[in-house]
N, CA, C, O and CB atoms as a CASP TS submission, in Angstrom:
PFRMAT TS
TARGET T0000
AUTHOR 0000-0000-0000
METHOD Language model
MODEL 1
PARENT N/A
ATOM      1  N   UNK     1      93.421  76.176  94.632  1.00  0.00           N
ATOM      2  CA  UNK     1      94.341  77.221  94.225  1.00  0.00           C
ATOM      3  C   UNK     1      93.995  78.506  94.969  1.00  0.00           C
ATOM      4  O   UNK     1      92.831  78.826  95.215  1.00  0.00           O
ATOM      5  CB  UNK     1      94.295  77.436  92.691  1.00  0.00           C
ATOM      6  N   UNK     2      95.225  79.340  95.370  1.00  0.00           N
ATOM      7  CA  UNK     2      94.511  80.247  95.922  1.00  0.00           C
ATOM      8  C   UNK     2      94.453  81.340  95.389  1.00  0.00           C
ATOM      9  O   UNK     2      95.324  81.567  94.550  1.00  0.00           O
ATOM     10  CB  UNK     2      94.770  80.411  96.948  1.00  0.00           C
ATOM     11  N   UNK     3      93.045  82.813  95.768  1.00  0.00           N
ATOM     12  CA  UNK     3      93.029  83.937  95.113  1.00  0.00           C
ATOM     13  C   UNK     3      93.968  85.018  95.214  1.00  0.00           C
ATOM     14  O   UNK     3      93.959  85.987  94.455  1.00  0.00           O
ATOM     15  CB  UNK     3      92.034  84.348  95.312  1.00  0.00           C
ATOM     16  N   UNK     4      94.984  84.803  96.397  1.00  0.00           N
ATOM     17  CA  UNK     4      95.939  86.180  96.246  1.00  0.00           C
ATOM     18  C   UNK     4      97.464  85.769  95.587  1.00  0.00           C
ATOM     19  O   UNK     4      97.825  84.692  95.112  1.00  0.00           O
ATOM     20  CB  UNK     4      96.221  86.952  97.969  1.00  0.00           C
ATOM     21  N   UNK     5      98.044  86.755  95.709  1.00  0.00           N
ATOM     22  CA  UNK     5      99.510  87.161  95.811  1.00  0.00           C
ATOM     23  C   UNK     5     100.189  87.611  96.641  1.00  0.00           C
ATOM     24  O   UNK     5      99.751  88.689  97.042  1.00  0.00           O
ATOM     25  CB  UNK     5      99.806  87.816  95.197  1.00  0.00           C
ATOM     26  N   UNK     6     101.251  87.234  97.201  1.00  0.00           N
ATOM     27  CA  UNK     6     102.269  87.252  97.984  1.00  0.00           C
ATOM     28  C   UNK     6     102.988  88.869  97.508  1.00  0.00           C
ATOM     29  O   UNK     6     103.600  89.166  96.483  1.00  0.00           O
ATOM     30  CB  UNK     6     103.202  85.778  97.734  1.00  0.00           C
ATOM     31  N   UNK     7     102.614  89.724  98.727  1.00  0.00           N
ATOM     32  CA  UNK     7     103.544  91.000  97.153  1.00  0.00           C
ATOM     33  C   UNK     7     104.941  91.215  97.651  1.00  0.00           C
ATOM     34  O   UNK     7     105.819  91.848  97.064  1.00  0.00           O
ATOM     35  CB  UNK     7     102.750  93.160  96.910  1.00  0.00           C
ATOM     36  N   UNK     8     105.053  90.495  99.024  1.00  0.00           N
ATOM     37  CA  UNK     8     105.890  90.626  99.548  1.00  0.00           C
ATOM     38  C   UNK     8     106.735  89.781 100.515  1.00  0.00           C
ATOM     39  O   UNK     8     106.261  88.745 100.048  1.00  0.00           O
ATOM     40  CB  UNK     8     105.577  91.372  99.799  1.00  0.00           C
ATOM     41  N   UNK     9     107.645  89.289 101.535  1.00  0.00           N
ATOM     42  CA  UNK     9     108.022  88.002 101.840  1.00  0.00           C
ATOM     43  C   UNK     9     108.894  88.767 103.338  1.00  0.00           C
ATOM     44  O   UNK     9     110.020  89.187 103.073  1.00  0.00           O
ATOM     45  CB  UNK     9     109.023  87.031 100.381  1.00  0.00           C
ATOM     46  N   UNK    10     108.483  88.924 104.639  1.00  0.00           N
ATOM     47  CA  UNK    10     108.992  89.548 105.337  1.00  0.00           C
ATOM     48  C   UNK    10     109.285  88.512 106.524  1.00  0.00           C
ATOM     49  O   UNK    10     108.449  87.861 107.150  1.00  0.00           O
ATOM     50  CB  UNK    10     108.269  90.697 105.506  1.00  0.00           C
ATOM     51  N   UNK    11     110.682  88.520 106.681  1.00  0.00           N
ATOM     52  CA  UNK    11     111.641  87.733 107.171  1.00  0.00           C
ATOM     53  C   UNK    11     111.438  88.313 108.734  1.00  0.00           C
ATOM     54  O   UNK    11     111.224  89.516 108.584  1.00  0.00           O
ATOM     55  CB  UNK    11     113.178  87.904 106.374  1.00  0.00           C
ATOM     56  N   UNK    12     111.416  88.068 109.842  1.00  0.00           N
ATOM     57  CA  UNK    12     111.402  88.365 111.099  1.00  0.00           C
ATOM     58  C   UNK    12     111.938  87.646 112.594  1.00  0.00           C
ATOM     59  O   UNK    12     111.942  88.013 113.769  1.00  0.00           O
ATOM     60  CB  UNK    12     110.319  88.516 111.091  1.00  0.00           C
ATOM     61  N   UNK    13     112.367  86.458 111.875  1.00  0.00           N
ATOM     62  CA  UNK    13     113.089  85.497 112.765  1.00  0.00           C
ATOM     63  C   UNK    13     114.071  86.593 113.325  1.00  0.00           C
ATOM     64  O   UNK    13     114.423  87.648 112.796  1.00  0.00           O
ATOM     65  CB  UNK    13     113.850  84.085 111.957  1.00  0.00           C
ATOM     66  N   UNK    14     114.534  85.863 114.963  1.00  0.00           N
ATOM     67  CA  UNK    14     115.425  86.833 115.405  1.00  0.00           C
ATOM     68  C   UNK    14     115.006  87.792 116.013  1.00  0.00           C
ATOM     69  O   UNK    14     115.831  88.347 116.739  1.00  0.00           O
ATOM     70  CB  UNK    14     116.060  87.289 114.592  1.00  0.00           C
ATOM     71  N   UNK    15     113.586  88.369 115.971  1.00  0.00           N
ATOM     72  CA  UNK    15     113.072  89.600 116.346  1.00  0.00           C
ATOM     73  C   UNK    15     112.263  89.304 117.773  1.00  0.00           C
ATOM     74  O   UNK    15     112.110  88.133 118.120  1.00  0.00           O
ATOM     75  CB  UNK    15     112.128  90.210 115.119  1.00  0.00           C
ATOM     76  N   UNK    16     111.743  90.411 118.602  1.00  0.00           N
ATOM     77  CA  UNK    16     111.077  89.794 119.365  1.00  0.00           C
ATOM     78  C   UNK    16     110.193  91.034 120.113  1.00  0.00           C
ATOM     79  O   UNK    16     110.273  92.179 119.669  1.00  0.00           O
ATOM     80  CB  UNK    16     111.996  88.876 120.192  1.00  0.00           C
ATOM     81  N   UNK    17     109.380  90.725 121.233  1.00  0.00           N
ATOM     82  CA  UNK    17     109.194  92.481 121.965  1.00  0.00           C
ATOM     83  C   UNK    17     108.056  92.815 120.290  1.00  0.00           C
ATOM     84  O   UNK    17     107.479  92.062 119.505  1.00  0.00           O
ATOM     85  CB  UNK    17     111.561  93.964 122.157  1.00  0.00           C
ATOM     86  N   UNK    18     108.214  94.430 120.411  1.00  0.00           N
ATOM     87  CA  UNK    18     107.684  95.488 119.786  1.00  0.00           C
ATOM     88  C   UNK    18     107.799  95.150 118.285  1.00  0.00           C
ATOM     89  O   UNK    18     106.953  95.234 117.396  1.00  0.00           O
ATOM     90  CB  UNK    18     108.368  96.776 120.209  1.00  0.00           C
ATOM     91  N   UNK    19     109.111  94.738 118.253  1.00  0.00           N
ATOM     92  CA  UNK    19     109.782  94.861 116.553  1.00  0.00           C
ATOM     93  C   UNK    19     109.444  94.439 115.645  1.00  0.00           C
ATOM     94  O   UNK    19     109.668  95.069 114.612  1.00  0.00           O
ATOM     95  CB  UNK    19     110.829  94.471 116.219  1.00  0.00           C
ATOM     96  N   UNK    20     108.701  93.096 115.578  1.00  0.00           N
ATOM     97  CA  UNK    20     107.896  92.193 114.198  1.00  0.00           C
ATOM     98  C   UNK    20     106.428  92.853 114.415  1.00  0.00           C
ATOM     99  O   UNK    20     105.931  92.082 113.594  1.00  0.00           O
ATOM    100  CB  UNK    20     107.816  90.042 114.379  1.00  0.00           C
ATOM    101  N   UNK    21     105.537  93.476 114.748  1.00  0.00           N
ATOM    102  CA  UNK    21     104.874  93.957 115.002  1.00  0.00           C
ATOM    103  C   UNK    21     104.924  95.715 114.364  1.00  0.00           C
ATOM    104  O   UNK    21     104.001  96.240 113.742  1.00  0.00           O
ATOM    105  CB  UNK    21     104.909  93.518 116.184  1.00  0.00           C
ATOM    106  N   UNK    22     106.010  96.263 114.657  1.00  0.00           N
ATOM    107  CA  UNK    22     106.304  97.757 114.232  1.00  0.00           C
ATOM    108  C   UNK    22     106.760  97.220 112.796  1.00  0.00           C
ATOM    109  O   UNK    22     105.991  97.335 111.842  1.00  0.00           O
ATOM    110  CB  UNK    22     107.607  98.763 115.257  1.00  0.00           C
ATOM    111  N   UNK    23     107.876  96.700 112.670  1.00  0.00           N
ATOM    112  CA  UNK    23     108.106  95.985 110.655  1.00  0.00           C
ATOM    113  C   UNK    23     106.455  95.902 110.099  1.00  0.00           C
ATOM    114  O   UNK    23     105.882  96.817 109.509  1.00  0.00           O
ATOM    115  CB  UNK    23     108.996  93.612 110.510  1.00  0.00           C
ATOM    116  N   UNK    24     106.116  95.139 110.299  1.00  0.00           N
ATOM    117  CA  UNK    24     104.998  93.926 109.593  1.00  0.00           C
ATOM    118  C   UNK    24     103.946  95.826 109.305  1.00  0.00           C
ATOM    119  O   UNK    24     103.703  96.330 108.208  1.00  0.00           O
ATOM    120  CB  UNK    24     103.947  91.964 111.329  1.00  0.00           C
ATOM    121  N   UNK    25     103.532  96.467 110.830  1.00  0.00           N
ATOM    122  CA  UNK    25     102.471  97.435 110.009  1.00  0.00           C
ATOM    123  C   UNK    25     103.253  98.266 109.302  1.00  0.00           C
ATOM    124  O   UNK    25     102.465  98.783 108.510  1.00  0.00           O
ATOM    125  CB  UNK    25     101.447  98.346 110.879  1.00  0.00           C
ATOM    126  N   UNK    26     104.429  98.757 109.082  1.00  0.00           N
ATOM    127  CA  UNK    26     104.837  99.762 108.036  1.00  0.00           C
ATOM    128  C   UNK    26     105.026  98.981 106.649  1.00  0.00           C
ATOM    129  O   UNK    26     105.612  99.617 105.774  1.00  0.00           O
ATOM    130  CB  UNK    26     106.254 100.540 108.488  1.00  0.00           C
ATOM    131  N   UNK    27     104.683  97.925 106.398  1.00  0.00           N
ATOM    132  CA  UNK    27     104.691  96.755 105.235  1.00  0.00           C
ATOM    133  C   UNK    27     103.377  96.961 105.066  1.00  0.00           C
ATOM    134  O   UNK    27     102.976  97.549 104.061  1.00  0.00           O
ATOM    135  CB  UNK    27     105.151  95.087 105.562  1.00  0.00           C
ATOM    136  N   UNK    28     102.775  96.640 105.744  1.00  0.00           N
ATOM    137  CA  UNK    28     101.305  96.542 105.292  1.00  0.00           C
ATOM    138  C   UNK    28     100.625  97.863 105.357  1.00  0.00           C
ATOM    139  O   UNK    28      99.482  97.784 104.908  1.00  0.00           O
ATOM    140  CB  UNK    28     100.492  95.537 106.170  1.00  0.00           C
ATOM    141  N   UNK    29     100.984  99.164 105.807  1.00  0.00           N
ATOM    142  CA  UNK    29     101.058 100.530 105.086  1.00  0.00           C
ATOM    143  C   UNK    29     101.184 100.673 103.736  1.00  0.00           C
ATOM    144  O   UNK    29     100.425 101.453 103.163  1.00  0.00           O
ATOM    145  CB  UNK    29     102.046 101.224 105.502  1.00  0.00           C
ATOM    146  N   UNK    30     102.370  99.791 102.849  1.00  0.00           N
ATOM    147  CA  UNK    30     102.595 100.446 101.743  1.00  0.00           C
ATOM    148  C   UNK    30     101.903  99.073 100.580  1.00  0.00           C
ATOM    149  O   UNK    30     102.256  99.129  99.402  1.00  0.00           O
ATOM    150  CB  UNK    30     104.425 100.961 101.658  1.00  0.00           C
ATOM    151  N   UNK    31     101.367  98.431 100.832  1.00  0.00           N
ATOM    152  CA  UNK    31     100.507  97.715 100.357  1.00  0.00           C
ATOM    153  C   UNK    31      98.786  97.768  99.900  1.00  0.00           C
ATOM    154  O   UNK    31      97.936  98.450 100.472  1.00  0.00           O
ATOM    155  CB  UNK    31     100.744  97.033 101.079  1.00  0.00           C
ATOM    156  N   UNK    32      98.604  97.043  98.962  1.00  0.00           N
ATOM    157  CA  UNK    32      97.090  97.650  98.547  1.00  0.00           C
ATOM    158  C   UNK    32      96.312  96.832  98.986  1.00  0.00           C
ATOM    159  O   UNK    32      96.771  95.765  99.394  1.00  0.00           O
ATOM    160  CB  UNK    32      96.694  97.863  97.077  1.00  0.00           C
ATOM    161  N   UNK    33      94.908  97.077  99.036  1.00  0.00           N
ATOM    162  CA  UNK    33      93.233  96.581  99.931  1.00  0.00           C
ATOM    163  C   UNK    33      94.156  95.555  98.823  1.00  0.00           C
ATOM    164  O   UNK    33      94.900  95.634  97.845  1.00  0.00           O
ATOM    165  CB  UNK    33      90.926  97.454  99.770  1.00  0.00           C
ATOM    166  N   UNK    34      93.363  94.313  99.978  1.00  0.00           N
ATOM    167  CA  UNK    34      93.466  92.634  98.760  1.00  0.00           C
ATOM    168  C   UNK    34      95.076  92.473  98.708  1.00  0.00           C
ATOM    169  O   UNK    34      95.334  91.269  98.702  1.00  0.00           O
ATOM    170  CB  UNK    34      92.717  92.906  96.532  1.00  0.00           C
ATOM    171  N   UNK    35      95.854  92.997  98.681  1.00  0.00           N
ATOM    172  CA  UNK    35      97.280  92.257  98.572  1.00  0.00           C
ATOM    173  C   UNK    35      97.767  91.680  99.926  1.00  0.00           C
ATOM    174  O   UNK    35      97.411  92.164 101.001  1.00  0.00           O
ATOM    175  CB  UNK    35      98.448  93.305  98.046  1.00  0.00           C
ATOM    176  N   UNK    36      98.697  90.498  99.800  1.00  0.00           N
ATOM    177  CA  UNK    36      98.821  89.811 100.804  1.00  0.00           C
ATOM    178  C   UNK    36     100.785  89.759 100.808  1.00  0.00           C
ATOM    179  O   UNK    36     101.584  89.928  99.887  1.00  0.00           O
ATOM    180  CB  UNK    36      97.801  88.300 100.590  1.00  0.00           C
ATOM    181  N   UNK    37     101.002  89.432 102.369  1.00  0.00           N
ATOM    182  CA  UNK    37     102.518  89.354 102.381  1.00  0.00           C
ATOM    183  C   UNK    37     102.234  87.967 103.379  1.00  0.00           C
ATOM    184  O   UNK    37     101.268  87.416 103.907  1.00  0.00           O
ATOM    185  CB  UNK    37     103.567  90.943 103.086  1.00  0.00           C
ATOM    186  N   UNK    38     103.956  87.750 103.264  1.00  0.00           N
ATOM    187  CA  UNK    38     104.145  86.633 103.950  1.00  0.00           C
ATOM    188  C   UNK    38     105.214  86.775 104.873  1.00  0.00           C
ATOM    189  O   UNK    38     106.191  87.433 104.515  1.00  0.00           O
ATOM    190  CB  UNK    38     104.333  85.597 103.128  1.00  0.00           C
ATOM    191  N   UNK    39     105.186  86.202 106.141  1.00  0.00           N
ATOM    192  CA  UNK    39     105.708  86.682 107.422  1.00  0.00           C
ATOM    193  C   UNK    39     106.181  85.497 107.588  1.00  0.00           C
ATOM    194  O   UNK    39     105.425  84.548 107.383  1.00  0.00           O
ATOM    195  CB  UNK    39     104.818  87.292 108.552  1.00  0.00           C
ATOM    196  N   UNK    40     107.591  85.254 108.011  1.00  0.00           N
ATOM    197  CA  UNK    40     108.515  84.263 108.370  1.00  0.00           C
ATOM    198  C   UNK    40     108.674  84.318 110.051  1.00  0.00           C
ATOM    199  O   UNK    40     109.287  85.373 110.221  1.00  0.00           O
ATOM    200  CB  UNK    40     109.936  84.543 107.542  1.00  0.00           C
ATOM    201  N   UNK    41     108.444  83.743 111.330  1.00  0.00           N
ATOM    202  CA  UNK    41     108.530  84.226 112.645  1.00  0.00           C
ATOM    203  C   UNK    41     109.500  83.214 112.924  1.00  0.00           C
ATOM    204  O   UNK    41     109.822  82.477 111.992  1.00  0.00           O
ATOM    205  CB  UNK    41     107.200  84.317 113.565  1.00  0.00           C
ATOM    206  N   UNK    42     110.161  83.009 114.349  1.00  0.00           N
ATOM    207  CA  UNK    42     110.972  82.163 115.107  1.00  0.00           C
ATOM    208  C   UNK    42     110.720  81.872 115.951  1.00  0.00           C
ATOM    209  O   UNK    42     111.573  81.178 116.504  1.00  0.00           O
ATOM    210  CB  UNK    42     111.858  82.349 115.343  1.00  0.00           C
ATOM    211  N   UNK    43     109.495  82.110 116.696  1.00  0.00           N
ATOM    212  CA  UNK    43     108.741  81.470 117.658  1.00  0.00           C
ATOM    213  C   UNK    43     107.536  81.390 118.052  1.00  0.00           C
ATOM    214  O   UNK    43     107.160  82.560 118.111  1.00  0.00           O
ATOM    215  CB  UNK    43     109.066  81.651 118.406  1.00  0.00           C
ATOM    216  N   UNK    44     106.690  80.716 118.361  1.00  0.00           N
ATOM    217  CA  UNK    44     105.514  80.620 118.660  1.00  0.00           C
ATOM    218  C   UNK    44     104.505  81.824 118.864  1.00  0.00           C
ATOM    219  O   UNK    44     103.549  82.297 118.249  1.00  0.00           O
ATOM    220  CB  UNK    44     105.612  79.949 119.601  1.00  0.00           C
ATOM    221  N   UNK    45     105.256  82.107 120.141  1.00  0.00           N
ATOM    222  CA  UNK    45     104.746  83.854 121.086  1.00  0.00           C
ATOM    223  C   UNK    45     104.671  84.456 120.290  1.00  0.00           C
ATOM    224  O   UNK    45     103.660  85.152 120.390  1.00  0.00           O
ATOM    225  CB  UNK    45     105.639  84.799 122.155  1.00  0.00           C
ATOM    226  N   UNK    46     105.635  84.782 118.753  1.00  0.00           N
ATOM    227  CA  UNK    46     105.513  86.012 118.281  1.00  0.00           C
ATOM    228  C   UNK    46     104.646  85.761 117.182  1.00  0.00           C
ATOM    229  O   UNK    46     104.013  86.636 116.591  1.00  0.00           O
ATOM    230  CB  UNK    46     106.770  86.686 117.968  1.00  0.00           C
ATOM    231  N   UNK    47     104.631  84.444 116.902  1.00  0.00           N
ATOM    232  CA  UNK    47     103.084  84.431 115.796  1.00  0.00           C
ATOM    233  C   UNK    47     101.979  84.737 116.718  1.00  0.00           C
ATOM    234  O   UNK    47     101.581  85.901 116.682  1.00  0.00           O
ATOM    235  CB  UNK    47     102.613  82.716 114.954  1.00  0.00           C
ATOM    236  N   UNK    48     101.458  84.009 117.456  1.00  0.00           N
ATOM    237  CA  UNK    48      99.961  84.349 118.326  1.00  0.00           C
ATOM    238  C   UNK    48     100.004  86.055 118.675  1.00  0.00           C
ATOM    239  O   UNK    48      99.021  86.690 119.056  1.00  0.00           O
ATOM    240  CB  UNK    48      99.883  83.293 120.127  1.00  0.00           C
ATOM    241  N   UNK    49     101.428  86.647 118.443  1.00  0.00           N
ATOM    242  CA  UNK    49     101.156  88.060 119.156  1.00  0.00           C
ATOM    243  C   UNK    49     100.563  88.885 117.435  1.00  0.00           C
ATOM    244  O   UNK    49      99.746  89.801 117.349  1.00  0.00           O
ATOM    245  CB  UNK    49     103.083  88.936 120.134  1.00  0.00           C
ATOM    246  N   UNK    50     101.363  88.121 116.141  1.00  0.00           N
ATOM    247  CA  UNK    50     100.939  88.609 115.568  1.00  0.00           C
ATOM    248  C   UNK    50      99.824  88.255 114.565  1.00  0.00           C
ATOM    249  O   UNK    50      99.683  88.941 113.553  1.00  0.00           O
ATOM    250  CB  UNK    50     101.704  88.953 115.380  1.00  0.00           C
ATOM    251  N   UNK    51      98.947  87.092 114.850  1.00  0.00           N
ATOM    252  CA  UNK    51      97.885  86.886 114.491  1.00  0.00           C
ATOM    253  C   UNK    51      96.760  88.033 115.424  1.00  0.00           C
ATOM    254  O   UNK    51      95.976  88.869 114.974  1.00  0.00           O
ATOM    255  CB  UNK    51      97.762  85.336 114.626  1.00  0.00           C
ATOM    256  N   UNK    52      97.044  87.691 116.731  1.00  0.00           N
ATOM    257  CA  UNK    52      96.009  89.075 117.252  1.00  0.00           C
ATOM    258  C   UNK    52      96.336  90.091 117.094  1.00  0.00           C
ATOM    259  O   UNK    52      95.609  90.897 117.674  1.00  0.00           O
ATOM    260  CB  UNK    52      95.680  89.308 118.509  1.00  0.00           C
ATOM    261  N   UNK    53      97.215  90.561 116.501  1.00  0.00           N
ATOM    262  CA  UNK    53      97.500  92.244 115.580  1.00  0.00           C
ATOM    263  C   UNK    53      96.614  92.367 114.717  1.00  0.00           C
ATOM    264  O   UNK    53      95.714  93.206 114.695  1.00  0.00           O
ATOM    265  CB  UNK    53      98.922  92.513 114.634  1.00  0.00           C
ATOM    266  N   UNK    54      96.984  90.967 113.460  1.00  0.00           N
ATOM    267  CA  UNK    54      96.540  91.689 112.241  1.00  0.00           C
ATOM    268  C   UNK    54      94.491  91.084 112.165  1.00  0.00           C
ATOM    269  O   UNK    54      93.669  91.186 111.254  1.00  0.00           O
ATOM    270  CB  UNK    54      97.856  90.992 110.573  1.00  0.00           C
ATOM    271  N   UNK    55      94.398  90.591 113.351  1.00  0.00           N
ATOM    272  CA  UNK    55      92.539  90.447 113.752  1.00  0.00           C
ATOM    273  C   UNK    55      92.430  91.669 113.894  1.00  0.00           C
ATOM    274  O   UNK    55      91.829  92.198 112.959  1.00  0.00           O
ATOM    275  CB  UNK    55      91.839  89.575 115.235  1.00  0.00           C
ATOM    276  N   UNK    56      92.906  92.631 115.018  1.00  0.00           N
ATOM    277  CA  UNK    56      92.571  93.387 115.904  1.00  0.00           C
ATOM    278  C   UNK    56      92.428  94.490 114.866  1.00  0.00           C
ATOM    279  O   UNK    56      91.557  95.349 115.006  1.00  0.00           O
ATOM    280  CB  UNK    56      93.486  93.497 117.121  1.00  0.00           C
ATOM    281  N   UNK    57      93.398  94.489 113.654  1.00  0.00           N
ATOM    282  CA  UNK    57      93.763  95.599 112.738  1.00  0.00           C
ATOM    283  C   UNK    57      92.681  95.244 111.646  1.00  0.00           C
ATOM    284  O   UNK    57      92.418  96.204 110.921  1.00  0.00           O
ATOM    285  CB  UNK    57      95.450  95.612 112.184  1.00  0.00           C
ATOM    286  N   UNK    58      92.018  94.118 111.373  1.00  0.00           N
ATOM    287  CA  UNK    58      91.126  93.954 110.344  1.00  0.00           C
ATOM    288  C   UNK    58      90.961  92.813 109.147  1.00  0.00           C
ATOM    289  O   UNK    58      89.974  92.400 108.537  1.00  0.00           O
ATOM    290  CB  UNK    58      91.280  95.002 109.829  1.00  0.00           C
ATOM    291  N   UNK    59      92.540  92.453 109.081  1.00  0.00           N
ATOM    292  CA  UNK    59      93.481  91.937 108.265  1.00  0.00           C
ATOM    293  C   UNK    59      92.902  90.661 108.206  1.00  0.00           C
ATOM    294  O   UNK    59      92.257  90.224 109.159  1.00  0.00           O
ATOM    295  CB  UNK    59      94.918  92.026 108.706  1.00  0.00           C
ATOM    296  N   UNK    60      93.109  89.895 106.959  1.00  0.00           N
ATOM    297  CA  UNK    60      93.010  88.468 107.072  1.00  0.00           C
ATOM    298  C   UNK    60      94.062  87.615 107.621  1.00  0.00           C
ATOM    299  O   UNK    60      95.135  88.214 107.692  1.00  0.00           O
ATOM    300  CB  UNK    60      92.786  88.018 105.916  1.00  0.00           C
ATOM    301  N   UNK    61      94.093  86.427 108.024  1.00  0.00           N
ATOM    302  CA  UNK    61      95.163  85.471 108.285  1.00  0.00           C
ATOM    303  C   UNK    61      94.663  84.592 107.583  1.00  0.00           C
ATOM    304  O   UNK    61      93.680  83.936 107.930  1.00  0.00           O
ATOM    305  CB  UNK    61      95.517  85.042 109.640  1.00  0.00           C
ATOM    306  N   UNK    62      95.491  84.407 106.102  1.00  0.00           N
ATOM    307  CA  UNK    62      95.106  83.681 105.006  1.00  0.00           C
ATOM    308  C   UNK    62      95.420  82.019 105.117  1.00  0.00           C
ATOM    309  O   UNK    62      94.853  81.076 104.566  1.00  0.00           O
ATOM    310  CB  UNK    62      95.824  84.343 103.818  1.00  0.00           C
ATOM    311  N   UNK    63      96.688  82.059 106.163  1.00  0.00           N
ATOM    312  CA  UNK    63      97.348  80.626 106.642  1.00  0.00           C
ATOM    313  C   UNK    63      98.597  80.784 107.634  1.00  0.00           C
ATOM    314  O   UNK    63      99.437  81.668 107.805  1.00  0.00           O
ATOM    315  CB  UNK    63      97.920  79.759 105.272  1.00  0.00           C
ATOM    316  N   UNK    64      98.328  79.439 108.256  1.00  0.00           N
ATOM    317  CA  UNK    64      99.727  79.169 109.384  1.00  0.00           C
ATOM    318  C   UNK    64     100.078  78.209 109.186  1.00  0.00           C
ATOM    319  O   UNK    64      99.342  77.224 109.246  1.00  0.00           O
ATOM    320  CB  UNK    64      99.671  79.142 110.858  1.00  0.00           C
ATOM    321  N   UNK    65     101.502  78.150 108.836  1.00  0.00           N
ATOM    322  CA  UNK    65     102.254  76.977 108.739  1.00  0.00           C
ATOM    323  C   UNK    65     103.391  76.814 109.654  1.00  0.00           C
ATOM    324  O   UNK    65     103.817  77.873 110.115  1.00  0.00           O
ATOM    325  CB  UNK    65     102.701  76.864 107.482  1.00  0.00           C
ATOM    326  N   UNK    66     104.072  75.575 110.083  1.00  0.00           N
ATOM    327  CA  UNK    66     105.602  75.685 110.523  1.00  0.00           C
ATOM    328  C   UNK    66     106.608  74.776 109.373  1.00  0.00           C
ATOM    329  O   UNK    66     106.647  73.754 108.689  1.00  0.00           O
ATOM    330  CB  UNK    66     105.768  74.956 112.271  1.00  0.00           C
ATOM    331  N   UNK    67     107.249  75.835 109.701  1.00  0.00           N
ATOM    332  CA  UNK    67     108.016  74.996 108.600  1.00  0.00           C
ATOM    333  C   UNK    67     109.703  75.000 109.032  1.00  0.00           C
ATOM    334  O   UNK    67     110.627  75.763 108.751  1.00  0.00           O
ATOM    335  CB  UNK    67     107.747  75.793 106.916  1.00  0.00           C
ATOM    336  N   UNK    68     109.599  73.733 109.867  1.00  0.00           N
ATOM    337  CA  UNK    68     110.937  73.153 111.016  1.00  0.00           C
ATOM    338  C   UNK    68     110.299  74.224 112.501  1.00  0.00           C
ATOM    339  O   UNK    68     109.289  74.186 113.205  1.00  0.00           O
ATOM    340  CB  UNK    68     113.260  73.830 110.248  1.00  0.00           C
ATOM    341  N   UNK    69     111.633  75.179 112.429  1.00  0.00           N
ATOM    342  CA  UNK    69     111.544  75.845 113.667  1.00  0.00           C
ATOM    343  C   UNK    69     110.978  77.290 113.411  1.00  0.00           C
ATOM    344  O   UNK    69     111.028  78.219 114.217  1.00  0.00           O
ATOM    345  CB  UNK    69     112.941  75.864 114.363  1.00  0.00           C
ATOM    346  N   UNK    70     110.427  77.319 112.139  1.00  0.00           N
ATOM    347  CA  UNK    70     110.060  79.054 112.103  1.00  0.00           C
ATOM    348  C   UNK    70     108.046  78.505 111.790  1.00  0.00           C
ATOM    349  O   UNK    70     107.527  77.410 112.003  1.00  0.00           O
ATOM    350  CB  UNK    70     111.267  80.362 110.099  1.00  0.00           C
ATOM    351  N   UNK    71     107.530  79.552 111.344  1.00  0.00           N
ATOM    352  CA  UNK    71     106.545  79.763 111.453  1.00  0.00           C
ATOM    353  C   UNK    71     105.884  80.616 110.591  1.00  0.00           C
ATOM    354  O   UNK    71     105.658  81.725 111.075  1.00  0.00           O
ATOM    355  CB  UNK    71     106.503  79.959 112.389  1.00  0.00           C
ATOM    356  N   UNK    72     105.386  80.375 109.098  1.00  0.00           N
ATOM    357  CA  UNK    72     105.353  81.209 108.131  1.00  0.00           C
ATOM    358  C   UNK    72     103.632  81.684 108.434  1.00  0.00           C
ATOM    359  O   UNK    72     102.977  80.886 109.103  1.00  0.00           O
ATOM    360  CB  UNK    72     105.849  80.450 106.591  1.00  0.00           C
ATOM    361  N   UNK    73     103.190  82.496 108.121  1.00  0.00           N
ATOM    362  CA  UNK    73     101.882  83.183 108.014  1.00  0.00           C
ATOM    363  C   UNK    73     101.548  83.968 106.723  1.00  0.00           C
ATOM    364  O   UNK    73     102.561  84.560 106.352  1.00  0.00           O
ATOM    365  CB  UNK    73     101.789  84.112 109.116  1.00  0.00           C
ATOM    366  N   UNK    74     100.832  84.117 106.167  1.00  0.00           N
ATOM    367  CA  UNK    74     100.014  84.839 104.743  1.00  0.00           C
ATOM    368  C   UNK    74      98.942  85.639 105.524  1.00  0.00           C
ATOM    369  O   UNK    74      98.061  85.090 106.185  1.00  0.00           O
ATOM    370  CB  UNK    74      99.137  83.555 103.443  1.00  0.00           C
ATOM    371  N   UNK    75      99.119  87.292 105.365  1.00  0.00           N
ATOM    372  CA  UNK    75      98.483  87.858 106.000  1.00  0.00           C
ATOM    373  C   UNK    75      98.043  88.522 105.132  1.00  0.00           C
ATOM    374  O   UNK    75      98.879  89.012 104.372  1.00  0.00           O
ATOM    375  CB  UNK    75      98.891  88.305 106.931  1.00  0.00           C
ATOM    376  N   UNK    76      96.611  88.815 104.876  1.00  0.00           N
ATOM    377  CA  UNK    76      95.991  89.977 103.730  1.00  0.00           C
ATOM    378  C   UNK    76      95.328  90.936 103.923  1.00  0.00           C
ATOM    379  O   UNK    76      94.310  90.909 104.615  1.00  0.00           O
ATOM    380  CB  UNK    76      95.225  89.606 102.872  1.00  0.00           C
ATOM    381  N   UNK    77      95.803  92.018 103.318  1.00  0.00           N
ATOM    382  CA  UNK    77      95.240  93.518 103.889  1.00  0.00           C
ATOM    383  C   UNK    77      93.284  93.677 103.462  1.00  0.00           C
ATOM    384  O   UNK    77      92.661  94.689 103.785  1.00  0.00           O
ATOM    385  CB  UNK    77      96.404  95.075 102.787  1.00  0.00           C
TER
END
C-alpha cells in the first residue's frame, strides 16, 4: 500500500517543448513538503525530460507507468 496522496492529477498529453515542464513546477509550487501529484504525458521524450526535472529539482519519482499510449508518473514534493 502506498504512503502518499495524489493531491492532484495533471493532464499534459498534447504538450511538448517548455510547456509540461513550466505547468508541472507552478503545481508543485502550490503543493505541500510530502504531497504528491500525478502527471499524465503523451510521449516518451517528455517523461525522461520530466523525470530529470523533478531529480534535478529534488522531487521524488514515486512511479512510471504506461498506460496504452500515454505515460502516467507520481511525482512527490
Amino acid at each position: 500500500m502506498s504512503s502518499y496522496k495524489i493531491q492532484k492529477s495533471l493532464d499534459l498529453t498534447g504538450t511538448s517543448c517548455a510547456g509540461p515542464i513550466g505547468e508541472l513546477s507552478g503545481v508543485m509550487d502550490e503543493i505541500g513538503a510530502g504531497e504528491a501529484i500525478e502527471v499524465i504525458l503523451g510521449d516518451e521524450a517528455t517523461k525522461k525530460d520530466i523525470v530529470a526535472w523533478a531529480t534535478k529539482k529534488g522531487y521524488k519519482v514515486l512511479s512510471e507507468t504506461k498506460d496504452g499510449s500515454k505515460f502516467k508518473l507520481v511525482i512527490q514534493k
